[in-house]
C-alpha positions in Angstrom: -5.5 2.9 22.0 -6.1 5.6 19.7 -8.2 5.5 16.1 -5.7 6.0 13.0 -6.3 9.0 11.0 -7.2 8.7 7.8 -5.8 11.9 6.2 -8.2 11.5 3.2 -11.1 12.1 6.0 -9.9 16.0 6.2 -11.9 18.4 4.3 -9.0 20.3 2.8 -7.4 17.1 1.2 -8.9 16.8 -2.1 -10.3 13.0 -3.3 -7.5 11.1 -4.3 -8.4 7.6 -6.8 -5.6 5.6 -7.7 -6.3 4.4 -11.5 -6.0 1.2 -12.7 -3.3 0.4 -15.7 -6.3 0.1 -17.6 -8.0 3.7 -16.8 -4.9 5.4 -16.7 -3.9 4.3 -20.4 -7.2 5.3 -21.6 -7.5 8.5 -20.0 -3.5 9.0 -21.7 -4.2 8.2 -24.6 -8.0 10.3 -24.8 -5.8 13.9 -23.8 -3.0 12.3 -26.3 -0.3 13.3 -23.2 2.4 10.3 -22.5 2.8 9.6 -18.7 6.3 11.1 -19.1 4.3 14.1 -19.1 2.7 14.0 -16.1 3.5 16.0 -12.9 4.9 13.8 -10.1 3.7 12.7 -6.5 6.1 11.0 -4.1 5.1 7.6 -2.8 5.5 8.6 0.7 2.9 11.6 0.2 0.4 10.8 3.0 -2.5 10.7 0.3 -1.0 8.6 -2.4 -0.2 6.3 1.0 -3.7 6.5 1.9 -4.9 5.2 -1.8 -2.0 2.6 -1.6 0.0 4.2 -4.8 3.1 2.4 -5.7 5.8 3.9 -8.2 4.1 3.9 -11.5 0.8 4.1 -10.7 -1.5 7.3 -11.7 -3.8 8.9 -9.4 -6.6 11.0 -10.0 -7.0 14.4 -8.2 -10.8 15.9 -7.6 -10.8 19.2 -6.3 -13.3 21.3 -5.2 -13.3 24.4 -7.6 -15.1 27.9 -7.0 -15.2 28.7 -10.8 -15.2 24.8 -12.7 -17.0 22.8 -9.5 -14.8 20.1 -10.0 -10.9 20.8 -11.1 -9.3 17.3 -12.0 -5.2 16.8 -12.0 -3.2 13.6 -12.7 0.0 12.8 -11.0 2.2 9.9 -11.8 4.1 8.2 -8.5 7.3 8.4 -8.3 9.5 6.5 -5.0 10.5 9.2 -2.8 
């Protein structure tokens, strides 16, 4: 009937990349932060959805930045 929307498509949601164990435990460990640390995204968020995020699993956030051109963020998934 209708196309599904992909809500990574819009141009106000920032990329999303959903690390591997491998990238997020290197990435860790090279800013020296635990993933304790890191602030939280719900595994129903429609982006960490759209990446296929699980509880666990980091993504990586690429903004678009006026001042830096790029802004990065982490977020750990949480169930929710």
């Amino acid at each position: 009937m209708g196309r599904k929307f992909n809500v990574l498509d819009h141009e106000y949601v920032p990329k999303h990349i959903k690390l591997t164990k491998e990238e997020a435990k290197r990435i860790l460990r090279d800013l020296n932060i635990r993933i304790s640390e890191l602030p939280w995204i719900l595994s129903s968020d429609p982006a960490a959805k759209a990446v296929g995020a699980k509880p666990g699993d980091v993504i990586l956030i690429v903004r678009k930045s006026p001042t830096a051109g790029e802004a990065i963020a982490l977020r750990l998934v949480i169930p929710g």
